[in-house]
C-alpha positions, 0 to 999 in steps of 0.5 A, spaced: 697 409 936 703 413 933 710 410 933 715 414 931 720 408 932 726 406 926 728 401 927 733 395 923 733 387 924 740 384 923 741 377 922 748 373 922 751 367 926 757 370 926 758 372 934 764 378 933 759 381 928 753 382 931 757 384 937 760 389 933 754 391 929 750 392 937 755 397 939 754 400 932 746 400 932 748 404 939 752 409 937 746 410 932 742 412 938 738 405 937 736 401 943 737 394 942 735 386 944 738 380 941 735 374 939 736 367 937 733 363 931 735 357 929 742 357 928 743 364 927 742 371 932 737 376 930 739 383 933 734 388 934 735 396 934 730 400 936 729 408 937 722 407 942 720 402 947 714 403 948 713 401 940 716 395 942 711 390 944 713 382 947 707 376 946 710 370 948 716 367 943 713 374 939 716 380 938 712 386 934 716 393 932 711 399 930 713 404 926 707 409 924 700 409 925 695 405 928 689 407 928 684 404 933 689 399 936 693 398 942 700 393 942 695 388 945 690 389 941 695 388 935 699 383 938 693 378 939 690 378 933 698 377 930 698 371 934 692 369 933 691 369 925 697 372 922 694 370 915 688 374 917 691 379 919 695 380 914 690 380 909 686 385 912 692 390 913 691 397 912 695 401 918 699 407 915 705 404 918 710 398 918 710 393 922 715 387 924 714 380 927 721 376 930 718 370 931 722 365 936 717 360 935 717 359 927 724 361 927 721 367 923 722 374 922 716 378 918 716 384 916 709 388 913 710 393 909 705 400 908 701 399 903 700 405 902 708 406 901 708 413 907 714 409 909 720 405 905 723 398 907 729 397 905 733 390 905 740 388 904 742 380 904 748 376 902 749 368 903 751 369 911 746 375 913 740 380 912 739 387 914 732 390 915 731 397 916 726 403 915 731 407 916 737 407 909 743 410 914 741 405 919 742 401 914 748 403 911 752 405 917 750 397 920 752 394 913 760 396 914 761 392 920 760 386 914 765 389 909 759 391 904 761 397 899 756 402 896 755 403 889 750 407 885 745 402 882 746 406 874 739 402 872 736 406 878 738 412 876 736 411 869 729 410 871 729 417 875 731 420 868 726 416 864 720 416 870 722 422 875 722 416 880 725 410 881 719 405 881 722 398 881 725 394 888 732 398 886 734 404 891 740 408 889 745 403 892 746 396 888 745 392 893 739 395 897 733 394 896 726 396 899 719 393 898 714 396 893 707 397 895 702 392 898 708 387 900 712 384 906 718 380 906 719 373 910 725 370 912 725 364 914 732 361 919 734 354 917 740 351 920 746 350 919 747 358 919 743 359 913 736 363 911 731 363 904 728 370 904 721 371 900 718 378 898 711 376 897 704 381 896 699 381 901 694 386 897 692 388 891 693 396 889 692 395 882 684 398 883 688 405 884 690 405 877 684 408 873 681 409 865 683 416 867 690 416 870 692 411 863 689 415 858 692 421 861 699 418 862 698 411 858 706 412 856 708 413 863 704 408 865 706 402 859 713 404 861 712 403 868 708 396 868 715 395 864 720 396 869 715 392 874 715 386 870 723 385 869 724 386 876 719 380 878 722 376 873 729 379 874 727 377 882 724 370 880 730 367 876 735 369 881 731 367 887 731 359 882 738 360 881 740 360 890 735 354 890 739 350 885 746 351 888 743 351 896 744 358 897 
């Protein structure tokens, strides 16, 4: 199954916005779907319907390949036994999860990193989305300003690319291989995300790509340290103060 389908999840308990951000997403081309989870409303945009598939208190977004499944087949197996599923994931596509039920929203990354990510959140909202103009056109209607992250420019200068979560704008960032993002909708309006790895893909680093580029690979597994650990004490950080 082939899903040409970019698509963007916003989360906001602020009616005037997510309206606001509906017209936006339509403007963009999007059709979208509105959700509510637990006090707050998730906005679903969407590019093809047929990429979007219903089970019950679940909505499924696909965009990419899915080789030997169909939207039932993976909407069953989703249901069913998502931690299985997630283990075992090797689809060359992105695949997102609104669950009215778990008041949820689950958002699987390619492992092998054919399509990117990208996330924005602050205390009252999180934007999703496969697509960073999307993204970036959505985030207006919250007032966000874009600035050019310097670190992440520094590290197309040091490596030639940028290896960390950073994305050329401060406050975006994207997943890395093999991993998902969870965010789990509380009450009183408020969320706590988790960016967490469903596979291992250190098998794909050999003897002969380190002894080849043992510096480029040193300062690479650098830059991956500190931002887990940047990650980790800005994550204890908002669990101290209740954000």
């Amino acid at each position: 199954m082939l899903c040409l389908n970019n698509f963007l999840i916003v989360g906001t308990a602020n009616k005037l916005q997510l309206d606001s951000a509906k017209k936006a997403a339509m403007i963009r081309g999007l059709k979208v779907k509105d959700i509510p989870l637990a006090s707050m409303k998730i906005l679903v945009g969407f590019q093809e319907e047929n990429c979007r598939v219903s089970g019950g208190d679940e909505l499924v977004l696909l965009h990419g390949i899915f080789l030997h499944e169909t939207p039932t087949s993976l909407v069953n197996a989703i249901i069913n036994d998502f931690e299985t599923f997630i283990k075992e994931y090797q689809h060359q596509g992105i695949l997102a999860l609104i669950s009215a039920k778990e008041n949820v929203v689950k958002v699987i990354g390619d492992p092998t990193s054919t399509r990117t990510i990208f996330y924005l959140t602050t205390l009252k909202m999180f934007i999703i989305s496969t697509d960073m103009e999307s993204l970036k056109f959505i985030a207006k209607i919250f007032d966000i300003q874009f600035e050019r992250d310097v670190l992440a420019l520094y590290e197309i200068v040091l490596l030639g690319s940028i290896f960390s979560r950073r994305t050329m704008y401060k406050n975006v960032k994207r997943l890395l291989l093999g991993e998902c993002i969870i965010v789990k909708l509380l009450k009183d309006n408020a969320f706590e995300f988790l960016v967490q790895s469903y596979c291992d893909v250190s098998s794909t680093i050999t003897e002969d790509t380190i002894h080849k580029e043992d510096k480029r690979a040193i300062s690479i597994l650098i830059k991956i340290i500190i931002e887990q650990l940047s990650y980790v004490f800005i994550t204890s950080r908002h669990s101290k103060t209740g954000n």
